[in-house]
Structures are given as structure tokens and as C-alpha cells.
N, C-alpha and C positions, 0 to 999 in steps of 0.2 A: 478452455473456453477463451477466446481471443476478439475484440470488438473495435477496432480500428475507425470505428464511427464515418467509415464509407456507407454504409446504409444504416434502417435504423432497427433497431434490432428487436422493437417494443417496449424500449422507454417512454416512461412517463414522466409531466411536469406538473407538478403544483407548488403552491402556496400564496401566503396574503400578499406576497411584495407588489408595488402598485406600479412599479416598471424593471427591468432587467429579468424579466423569466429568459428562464435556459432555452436553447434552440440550439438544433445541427444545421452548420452551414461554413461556409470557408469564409476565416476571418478578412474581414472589410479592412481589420488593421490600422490607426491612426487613431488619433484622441486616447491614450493609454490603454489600448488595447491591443491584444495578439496579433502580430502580424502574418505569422504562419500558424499553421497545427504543431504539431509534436514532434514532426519525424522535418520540419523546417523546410515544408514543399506547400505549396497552395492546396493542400488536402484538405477533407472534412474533420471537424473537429465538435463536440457541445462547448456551448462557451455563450454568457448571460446578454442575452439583447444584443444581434450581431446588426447593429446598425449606422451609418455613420456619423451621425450626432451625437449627445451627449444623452446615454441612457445607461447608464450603469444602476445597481440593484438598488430601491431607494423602499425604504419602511413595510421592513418585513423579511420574509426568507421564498427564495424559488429554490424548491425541492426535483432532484433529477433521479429518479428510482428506476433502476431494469426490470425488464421481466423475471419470471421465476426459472432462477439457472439451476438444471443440476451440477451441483460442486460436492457429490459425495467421493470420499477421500479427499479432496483437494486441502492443501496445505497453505498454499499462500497467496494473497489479491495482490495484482502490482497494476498500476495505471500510471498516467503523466499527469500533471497537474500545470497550472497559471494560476496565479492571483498578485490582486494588489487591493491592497487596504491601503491609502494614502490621502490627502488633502494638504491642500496647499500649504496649509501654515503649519503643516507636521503636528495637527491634532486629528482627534477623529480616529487615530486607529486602534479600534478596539471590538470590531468584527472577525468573526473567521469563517474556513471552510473546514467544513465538519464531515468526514468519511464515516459514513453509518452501515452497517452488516445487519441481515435477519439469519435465522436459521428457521423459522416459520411464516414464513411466505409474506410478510413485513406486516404480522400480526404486532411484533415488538422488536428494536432496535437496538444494537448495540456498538458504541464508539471505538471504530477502530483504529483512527487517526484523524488529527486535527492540524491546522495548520494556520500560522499566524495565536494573537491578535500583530504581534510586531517580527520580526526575524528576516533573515536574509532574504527568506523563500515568499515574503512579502512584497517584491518588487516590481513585479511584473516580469515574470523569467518563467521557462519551461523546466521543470523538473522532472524527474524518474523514481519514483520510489515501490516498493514493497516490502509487504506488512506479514507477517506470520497469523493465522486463524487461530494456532494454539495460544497464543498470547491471550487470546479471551476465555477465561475461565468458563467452561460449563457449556461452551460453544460448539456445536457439533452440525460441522459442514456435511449436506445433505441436499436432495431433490427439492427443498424448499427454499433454497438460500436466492436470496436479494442484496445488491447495493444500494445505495444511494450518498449525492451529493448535494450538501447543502449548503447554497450560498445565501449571505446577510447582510441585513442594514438592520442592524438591531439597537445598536447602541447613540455615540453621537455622529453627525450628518458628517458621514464622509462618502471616499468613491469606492464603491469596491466592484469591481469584475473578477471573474472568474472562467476560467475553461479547461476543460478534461480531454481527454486523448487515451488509445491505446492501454484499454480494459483486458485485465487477464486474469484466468485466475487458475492454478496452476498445482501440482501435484508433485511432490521431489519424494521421491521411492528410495530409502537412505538404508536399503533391509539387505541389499546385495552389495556390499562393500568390495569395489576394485582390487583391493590390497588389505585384507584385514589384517589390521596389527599396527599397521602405518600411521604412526599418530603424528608426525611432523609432514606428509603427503609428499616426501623425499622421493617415493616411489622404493621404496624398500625398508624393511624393520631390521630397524641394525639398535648401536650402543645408545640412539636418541632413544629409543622406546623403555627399554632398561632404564635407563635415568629418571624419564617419565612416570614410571609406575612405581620404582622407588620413593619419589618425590611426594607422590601422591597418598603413600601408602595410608592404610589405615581408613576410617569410617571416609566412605565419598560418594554423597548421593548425585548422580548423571556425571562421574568424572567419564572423561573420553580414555581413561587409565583402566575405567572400571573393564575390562574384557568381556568376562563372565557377566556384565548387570546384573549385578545382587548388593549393590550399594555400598562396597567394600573392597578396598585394593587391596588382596594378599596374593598368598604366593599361587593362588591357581590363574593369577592375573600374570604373574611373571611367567609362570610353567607356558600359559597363552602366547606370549612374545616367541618364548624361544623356541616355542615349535613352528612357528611362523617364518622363525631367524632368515632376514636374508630377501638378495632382491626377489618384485612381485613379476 
């Protein structure tokens, strides 16, 4: 599932904030805000109050929630992100933007990345990241799953903006392995894989040594290697 925010795909906005709700539109740019989208072309982008004055998020949070995606199997969310938490005299920054998951139709919410209150990715710059769903304990991606992005002025009176870009959310099938046995991805199981499993030996629960998965490097993990021996 891929969302490029060229059209709008049935996102929603709420919350109390009493200006900078989220909206899709190509950024206006100037006054510390985005000057392009994601991909650094005059595109569409969601991004808080896309106006030319000074309207960044002020008391309270605008919430930006998708529709209900199917993501059954899917493994991992990636999107682009902007923010800046800032004010002039270098206080104030003690907001963030909050990456929230449902796996029931955003009956209830779970954090799956936050970003800021202070850090690099705080400055007003485009980023790229993604997140793994297994990371969330008890979380099971399905016909009901939802995002949502929440941006805030929650704390003391600063500026904060925000904008998203290039929604994905994506499926890595890791059950057909190119080269099994390849644990250094040389493209062949030679004297690195031997070493490796030696190394490893003994009780190893998810070792990539483990061959067999049964939580244990012994020799039916070596007997594994050397029937493989040799380029893939």
C-alpha cells in the first residue's frame, strides 16, 4: 500500500489545536516551513496549516488518521517525515510528533514512533524512515489497521510544524532465502559460515547460525552449512 499524498485517499483530521490543522496541498514554503514535498519536487504533501503567514500548531494536537487499510501480512510502515519544534530563544522545545498504529479500526492506538521533543530530526529537514509492526508486542497486522500522525503544542509556547509524505506500508517475504546457508550475503557458504556457527555454538535463541530454528547451534546446524558448501 503506497500513498504519495497526490490525491487524498480518505484521511481524516481532528483535534482541539486552535490553529495548524493538517491539510494536503504543496507547500507555500517560507516562514520555517517545507519548501518542497518528500521526493524535493513542488508535489503534494499533508503538512499543518499550509499558509503563508505565521500559523504553525498552537494549543493542542491536529490529528491526521487514514482510512482502514488492509495490511494483513504486512511487516513494515515507512513514510517521510518534517518537523521542527523550535523558538527563538532555544526554549519551548518540548513537543513531538507521535506515529500511532491500530490493528482495530482505531478503536485503540499503539506508539510506534515518536520523534523529537529535541534531536537532529528536529530542524526542519525531510527524512525517510521505517518501522518494523513486529516491534509491537501483541500487534497483529490485519484488514483493520490504521495510521495516524499527531502533531502538538502541548507543552511551553513554541513553533512547531509538521509534514508527512510517502506512506507505505509493505510486506518483506524472508521464507524463500536466495542462498540458504549465506550468513555473511558473500553470495556463497564457504569457511565464513563454519566460523559463524562454531562461534555461535550452543544455546541461541534467533541466532541467524541457528539453520535448523530450534534455538540451538549444534552440529545439525554445521551438517546444514556443509551440505549447502559452496557458491549459490
Amino acid at each position: 500500500w503506497y500513498d504519495d499524498s497526490s490525491t487524498d485517499t480518505g484521511w481524516g483530521v481532528t483535534g482541539d489545536a486552535t490553529d495548524g490543522q493538517w491539510e494536503r496541498g504543496i507547500p507555500y514554503g517560507g516562514n520555517n516551513r517545507p519548501q518542497t514535498d518528500c521526493d524535493d519536487t513542488t508535489g503534494w504533501c499533508w503538512l499543518t496549516d499550509n499558509a503563508t503567514g505565521q500559523s504553525d500548531v498552537d494549543e493542542g494536537q491536529t490529528i491526521l488518521t487514514s482510512a482502514r487499510i488492509d495490511a494483513t501480512n504486512a511487516t513494515h510502515v515507512g513514510y517521510c517525515y518534517w518537523y521542527r519544534n523550535k523558538q527563538n530563544n532555544g526554549n519551548g522545545e518540548d513537543d513531538t510528533l507521535d506515529v500511532q498504529v491500530s490493528d482495530d479500526d482505531g478503536t485503540s492506538w499503539r506508539t510506534l514512533y515518536q520523534v523529537g521533543p529535541t534531536g537532529p530530526d528536529t530542524d526542519g529537514l525531510w527524512f525517510t524512515t521505517q518501522q518494523s509492526l513486529a516491534s509491537l508486542s501483541g500487534f497483529t497486522p490485519n484488514d483493520a489497521f490504521r495510521i495516524r500522525f499527531i502533531a502538538q503544542d502541548l507543552g511551553q509556547t513554541s513553533r512547531v510544524e509538521a509534514a508527512i509524505d510517502n506512506i507505505q506500508i509493505t510486506s518483506v517475504d524472508c521464507s524463500n532465502q536466495p542462498c540458504p546457508g549465506d550468513l555473511d550475503g558473500d553470495g556463497q557458504v564457504g569457511t565464513n559460515e563454519i566460523l559463524a556457527v562454531l562461534d555461535a555454538w550452543g544455546d541461541c535463541q534467533g541466532c541467524p547460525a541457528d539453520m535448523t530454528d530450534d534455538g540451538v547451534v549444534n552440529v545439525n546446524d554445521l551438517l546444514f552449512i556443509v551440505g549447502v558448501f559452496g557458491p549459490c
